[in-house]
N, C-alpha and C positions, 0 to 999 in steps of 0.2 A: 368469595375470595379463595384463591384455590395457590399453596404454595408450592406444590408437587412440581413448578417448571418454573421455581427461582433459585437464586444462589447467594450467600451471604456475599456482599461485596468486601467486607472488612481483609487488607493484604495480608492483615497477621493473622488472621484467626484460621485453624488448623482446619475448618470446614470451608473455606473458601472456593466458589468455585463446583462446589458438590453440589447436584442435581436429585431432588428424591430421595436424601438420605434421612429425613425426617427431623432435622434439628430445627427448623423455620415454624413457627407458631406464629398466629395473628394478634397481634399485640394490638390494635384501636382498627376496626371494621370503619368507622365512621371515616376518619385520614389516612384508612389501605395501610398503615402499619405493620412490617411484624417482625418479629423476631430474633434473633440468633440465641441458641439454648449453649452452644459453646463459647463466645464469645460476651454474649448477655448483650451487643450493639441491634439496637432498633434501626428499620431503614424502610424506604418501599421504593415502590417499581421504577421509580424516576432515581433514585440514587446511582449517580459514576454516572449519568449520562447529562445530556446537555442542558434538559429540561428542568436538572434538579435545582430547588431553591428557587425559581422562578414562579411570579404571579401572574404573571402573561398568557393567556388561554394559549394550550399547545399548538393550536392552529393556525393561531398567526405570527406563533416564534417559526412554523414548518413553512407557511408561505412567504416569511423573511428571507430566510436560510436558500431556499429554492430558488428564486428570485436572485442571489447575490450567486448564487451557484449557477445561474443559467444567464449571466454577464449583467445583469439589473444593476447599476453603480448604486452609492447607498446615497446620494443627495436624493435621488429620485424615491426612494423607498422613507425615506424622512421625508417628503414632502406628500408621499398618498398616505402612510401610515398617522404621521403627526409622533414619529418619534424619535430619541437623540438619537443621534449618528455614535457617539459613546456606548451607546446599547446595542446600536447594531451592531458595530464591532467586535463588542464582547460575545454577543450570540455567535458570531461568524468565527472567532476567534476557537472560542470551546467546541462549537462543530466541523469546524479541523481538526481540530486535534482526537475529539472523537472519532472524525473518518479516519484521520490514521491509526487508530487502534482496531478498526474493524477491518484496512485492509491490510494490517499486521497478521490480523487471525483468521482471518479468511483466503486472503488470495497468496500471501507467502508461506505456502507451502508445496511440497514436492510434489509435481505434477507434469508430466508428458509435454514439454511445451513446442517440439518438433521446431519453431520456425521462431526467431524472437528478431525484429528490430529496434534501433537504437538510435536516438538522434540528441543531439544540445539546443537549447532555445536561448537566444542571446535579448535579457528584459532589460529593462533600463526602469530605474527606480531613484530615489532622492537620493538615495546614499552614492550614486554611481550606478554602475552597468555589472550587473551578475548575468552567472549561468545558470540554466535548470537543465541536468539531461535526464530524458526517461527512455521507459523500455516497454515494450509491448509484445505481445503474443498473437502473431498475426493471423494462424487459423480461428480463433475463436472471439477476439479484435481485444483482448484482454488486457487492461492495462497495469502495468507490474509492479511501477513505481516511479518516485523521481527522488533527483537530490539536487538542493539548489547548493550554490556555491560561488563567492567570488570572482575564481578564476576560473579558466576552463585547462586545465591540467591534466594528469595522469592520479593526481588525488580523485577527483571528481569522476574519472572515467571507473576508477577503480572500486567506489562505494557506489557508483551504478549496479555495475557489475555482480559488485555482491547480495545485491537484491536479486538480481536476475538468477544468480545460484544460490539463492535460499529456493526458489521454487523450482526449480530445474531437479530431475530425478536423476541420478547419476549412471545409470545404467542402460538410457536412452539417447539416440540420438539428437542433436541440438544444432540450428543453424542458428547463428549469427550473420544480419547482415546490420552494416554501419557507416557512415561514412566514409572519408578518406583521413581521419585523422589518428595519425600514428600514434597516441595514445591506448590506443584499442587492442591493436596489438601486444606490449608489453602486459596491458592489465588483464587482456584474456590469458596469458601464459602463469599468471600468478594468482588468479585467484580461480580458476576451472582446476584444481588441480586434489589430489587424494592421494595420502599416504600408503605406502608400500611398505607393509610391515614383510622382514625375513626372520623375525626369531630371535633379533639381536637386541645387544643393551641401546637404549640410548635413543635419541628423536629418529622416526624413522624419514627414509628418503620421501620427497613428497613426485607424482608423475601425471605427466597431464589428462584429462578425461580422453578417453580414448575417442568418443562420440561428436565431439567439439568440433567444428568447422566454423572458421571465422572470414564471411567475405566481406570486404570495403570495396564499394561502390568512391571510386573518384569522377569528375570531371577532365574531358580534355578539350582544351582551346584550340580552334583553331581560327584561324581568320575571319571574323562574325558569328562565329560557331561553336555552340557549347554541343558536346558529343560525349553523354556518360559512359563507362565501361568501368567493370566490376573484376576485379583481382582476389584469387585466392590466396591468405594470408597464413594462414597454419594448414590448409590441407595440403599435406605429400602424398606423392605419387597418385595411385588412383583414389585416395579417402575423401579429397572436395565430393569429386564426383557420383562417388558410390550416395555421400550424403546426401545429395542433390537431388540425385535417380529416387532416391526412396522416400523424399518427403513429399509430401503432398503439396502439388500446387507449389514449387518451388524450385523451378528449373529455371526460371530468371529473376537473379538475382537484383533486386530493389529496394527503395526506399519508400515507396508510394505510403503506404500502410502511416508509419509512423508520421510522413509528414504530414497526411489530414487529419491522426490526432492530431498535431502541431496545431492545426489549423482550428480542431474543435476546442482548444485550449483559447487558444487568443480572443475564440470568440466569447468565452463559457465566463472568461478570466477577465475583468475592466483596466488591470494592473497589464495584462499582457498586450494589451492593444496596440500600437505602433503609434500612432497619434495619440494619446489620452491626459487629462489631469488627474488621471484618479489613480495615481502613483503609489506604491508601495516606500515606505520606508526602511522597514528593519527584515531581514532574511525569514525569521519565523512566521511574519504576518503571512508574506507569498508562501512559503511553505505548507499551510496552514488554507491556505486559497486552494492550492495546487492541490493538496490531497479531497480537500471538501468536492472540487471539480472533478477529479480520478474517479471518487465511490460512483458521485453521481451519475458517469459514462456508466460504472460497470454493472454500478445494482441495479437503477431504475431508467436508464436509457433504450431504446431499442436499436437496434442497430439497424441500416434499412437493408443488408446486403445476409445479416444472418436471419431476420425476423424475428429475432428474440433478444432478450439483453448480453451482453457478455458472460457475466456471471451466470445464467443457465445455461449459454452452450458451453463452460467450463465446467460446470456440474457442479459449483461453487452452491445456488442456492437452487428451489424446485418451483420459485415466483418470482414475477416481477417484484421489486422493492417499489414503495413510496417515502417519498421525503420525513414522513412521520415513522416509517420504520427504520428509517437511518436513525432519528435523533434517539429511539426508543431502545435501540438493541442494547442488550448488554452483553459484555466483553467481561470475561472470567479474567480476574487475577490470576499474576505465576502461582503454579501450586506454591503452597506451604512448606517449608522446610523447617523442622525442628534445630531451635537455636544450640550452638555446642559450648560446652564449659565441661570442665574438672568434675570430676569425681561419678560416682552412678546416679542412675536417672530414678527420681522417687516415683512412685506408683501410680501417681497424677500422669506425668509427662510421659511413662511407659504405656499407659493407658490411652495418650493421645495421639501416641508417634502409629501404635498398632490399628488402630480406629481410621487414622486420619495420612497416614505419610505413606508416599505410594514405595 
């Protein structure tokens, strides 16, 4: 048992998070046990992940999970397995939510994305008809995120977007291509944007990324005849162009990218099917699909056009992922912040904030 590559999971505790700082002790060798010396909380290597607290051999909680993440509906996985559909759910449930913790820390972050497409999925579920729109990285096939949502709006286009600029570097060029819906517009102008400080009091002016080019791809009708053609929406004068010239593999402007994700969703997804019974009810279940299906394209899929997974040719991870390394990873709590009150800090909390607060 070797604790030099664990981290206390506990959110409070001022060691959380920390790697090899030597507070973890093996507290029961026999149930992988051990320690925290700062916090005094016991835990082991299945704690904060999906596995935790479960009797079910890990193997066939990873080939449930896989199976409902590779479009397996769950009557048929209750009828090979011999188990409640109440427990598949719960499983599928908590490994969504763990996918999204892992492509919180992993894939949202600042990184070169040169070329990003964008599209909405129109699902239909018990409660009515939502939206899902996501976004992807189309030199490396990376997929960035989604947000589902009732309506298809400028709210929804807008918290797209701001996933797409949590990883986007700001000092690089960025295409955006999209469809034709004028939402895109208004929300790339407001949320691509960075303040202009001059030295004065007061909130400063905010101006838009200089690197940003936004093209929509619309449709035009004609007599039997659908006929796409693609319109520059924020690039003036020559800066479409220049952006175009210099990206790689993107002098014509398209959707294709995004719409066979589309396609590898609906397949991946039993809820996204266009005919199906196996309906979603409440927004977090699909949400919770959606992201479990995301990891699985980018950790352990291989892509056939890169030959490798997304996530290595993003430089995200240095292997393939398996299903059993999804449920297993663990995900560092926010640092620790030392709580604030009145008066000075006794010698304890001096002693922790120095030790432990970055």
């Amino acid at each position: 048992m070797n604790a030099q590559d664990l981290f206390c999971p506990n959110p409070a505790c001022p060691a959380s998070g920390h790697v090899g700082r030597g507070n973890l002790w093996v507290h029961d060798r026999r149930r992988a046990r051990y320690r925290c010396t700062v916090c005094r909380r016991t835990f082991t290597p299945r704690t904060a992940t999906p596995l935790a607290h479960l009797r079910t051999p890990a193997t066939t909680v990873s080939q449930v999970v896989a199976l409902v993440g590779h479009g397996c509906p769950i009557p048929a996985i209750e009828a090979a397995f011999a188990l409640d559909r109440r427990t598949v759910r719960r499983w599928v449930a908590a490994a969504g939510q763990h996918a999204e913790r892992i492509h919180q820390h992993y894939v949202l972050q600042p990184r070169d994305l040169q070329h990003v497409q964008a599209d909405e999925v129109r699902v239909r579920t018990q409660a009515g008809i939502v939206w899902m729109a996501m976004a992807m990285m189309v030199t490396t096939r990376l997929w960035l995120g989604g947000v589902v949502s009732p309506h298809r709006d400028r709210a929804l286009i807008t918290a797209l977007l701001t996933l797409v600029q949590r990883s986007a570097q700001l000092t690089r060029r960025l295409l955006l291509v999209t469809d034709g819906f004028q939402a895109y517009a208004t929300a790339t102008t407001r949320v691509f944007r960075q303040p202009r400080h001059r030295g004065q009091p007061g909130r400063p002016r905010l101006r838009a990324w200089p690197g940003v080019v936004l093209v929509q791809v619309t449709k035009m009708s004609r007599p039997g005849v659908w006929q796409p053609w693609s319109k520059l929406d924020l690039g003036r004068g020559r800066r479409g162009g220049w952006v175009l010239a210099r990206i790689p593999a993107c002098q014509v402007a398209s959707t294709a990218a995004i719409e066979r994700l589309n396609g590898t969703f609906r397949a991946r997804c039993a809820a996204l099917a266009r005919r199906s019974r196996q309906l979603v009810r409440q927004a977090p279940t699909l949400t919770a699909q959606m992201y479990l299906v995301g990891v699985i394209a980018n950790f352990c899929t291989i892509h056939a056009t890169l030959g490798q997974t997304p996530a290595l040719a993003a430089g995200i991870t240095t292997q393939r992922w398996t299903m059993d390394d999804v449920l297993r990873a663990r995900i560092p709590p926010p640092p620790w912040r030392p709580p604030v009150h009145r008066g000075p800090l006794s010698k304890e909390e001096r002693t922790l904030q120095e030790q432990w607060w970055r």
